[in-house]
N, C-alpha and C positions, 0 to 999 in steps of 0.2 A: 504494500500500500504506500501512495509517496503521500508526505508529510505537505499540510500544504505552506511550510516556513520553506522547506526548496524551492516552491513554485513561487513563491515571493521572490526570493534572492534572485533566482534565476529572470523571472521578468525585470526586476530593479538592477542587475548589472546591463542584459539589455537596453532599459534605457538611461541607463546614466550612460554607455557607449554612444549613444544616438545624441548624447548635450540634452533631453529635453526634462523638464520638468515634469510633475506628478498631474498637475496642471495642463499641461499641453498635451503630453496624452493622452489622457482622461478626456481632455475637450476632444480630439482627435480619434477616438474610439467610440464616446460618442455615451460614454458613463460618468457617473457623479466623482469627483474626485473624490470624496469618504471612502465608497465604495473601491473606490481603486485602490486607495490606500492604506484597504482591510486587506485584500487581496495580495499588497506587498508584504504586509507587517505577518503575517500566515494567518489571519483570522478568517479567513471566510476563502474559498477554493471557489474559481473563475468555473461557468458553466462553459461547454464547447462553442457554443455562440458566443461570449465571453471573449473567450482563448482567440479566437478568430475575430475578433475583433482587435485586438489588443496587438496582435502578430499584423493587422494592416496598419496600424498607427504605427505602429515601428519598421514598417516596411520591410516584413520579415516574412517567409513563408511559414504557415503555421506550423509542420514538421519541422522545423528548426527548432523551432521552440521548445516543442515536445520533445526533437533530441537531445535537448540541453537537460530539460529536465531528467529524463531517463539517466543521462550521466553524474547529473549530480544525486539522483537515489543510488546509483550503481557504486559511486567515492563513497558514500555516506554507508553503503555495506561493509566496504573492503574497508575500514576505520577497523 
């Protein structure tokens, strides 16, 4: 099961790579910043519509994302 504190990290290094704020892509995805910024902090887990939202604000294919996260539960075993 992933943790959803990786699915934060992993979207927040995403977009601190991109320069933008919690703000800009939140407006940019097209969700409340609170709400986004449960979703970094690991309180609340992105639905796939979500996810797919948030991966075109960052101009990322959503499979990227989901490979990020995969690897970061995959480090987090081998710990």
């Amino acid at each position: 099961m992933i943790d959803a504190v990786w699915i934060g990290q992993v979207l927040r290094k995403h977009r601190e790579e991109k320069g933008m704020s919690q703000e800009v892509l939140s407006g940019l995805a097209g969700l409340d910043r609170t709400h986004y910024s449960k979703i970094e902090r690991g309180l609340r887990s992105p639905t796939l519509d979500t996810l797919f939202k948030i991966a075109q604000a960052l101009d990322i294919p959503p499979h990227k994302l989901v490979k990020a996260m995969e690897a970061a539960v995959q480090e987090q075993q081998d710990l």
